[in-house]
Each structure stands twice: as structure tokens, then as C-alpha cells.
Phi, psi and omega in degrees: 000116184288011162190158193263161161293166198312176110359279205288019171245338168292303166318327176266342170266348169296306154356298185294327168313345180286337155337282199299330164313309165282318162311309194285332181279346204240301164002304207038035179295158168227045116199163172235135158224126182270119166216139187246126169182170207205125185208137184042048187090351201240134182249142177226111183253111178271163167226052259237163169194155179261031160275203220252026188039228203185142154320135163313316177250055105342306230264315188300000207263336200287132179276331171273353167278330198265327159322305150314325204273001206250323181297296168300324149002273162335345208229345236026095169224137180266122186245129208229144154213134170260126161186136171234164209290144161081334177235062152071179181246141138210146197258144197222118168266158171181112187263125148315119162293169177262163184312159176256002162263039177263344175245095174313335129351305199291000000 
């Protein structure tokens, strides 16, 4: 792998457990698929559930959604969620990586 993922990314995907949380508190879901994966420069973490979604104006108002969107924030990292009632959710975290002679460490 030609450069590890960021620093500043772990901590915000421990973060993203509020995802996986929601699922198991709200969801009713019968799967979760997790996919981690870093393409054109980009780290990207989906979170998808077959579960019973969610309203749209919903999602600002809920504190562990504004909690992810304030942990991505932080990072620039872009926080995305899809969900309509009856067809499930996904939560999309997605970092520009930075150059890689930008960490002299390296």
C-alpha cells in the first residue's frame, strides 16, 4: 500500500460506531455490510443495513447523527446518509488522502 491511512482517521471511524449502533438500537435490520477501501486518492467507509430506515427529516435532528457529521467535520471528511422508510440506511465517511510527501515521517 503505497501510503497507510490517515492519522486523523481512526479516531473518526471509531467515531462511525455510532452507525453500527444505530443499527442494532433502531434498524431492525438482517444484515450490515461494512466496506473500507481507498481509490483515486480517496479512503472510503460505507456502512449499508437492510433495515427499516428512516425519514429524511430525521436525520438533523438525532445527536449521534450530528455527532458523526461534527467528528467528520473535523478531519474534512465528507459525511453522506441515505435512507428512506422500509429500505434501509447508508452512512458513506469519504477523506481526500493528502499528498504523500506532505508527512515528512513517512
Amino acid at each position: 500500500m503505497a501510503r497507510e491511512l490517515h492519522d486523523e482517521l481512526g479516531p473518526t471511524l471509531t467515531g462511525q460506531a455510532e452507525a453500527l449502533t444505530n443499527v442494532v438500537r433502531h434498524a431492525q435490520a438482517s444484515q450490515v455490510d461494512l466496506e473500507l477501501h481507498n481509490e483515486n486518492r480517496e479512503t472510503v467507509l460505507t456502512i449499508r443495513d437492510d433495515g427499516r430506515g428512516m425519514a429524511s427529516g430525521s436525520l438533523p435532528s438525532s445527536n449521534g447523527i450530528r455527532g458523526m457529521r461534527e467528528r467528520a467535520m473535523l478531519i474534512g471528511a465528507q459525511l453522506t446518509i441515505e435512507s428512506r422508510p422500509g429500505q434501509g440506511t447508508e452512512v458513506r465517511l469519504s477523506l481526500h488522502d493528502a499528498p504523500e510527501d506532505s508527512n515528512p515521517d513517512r
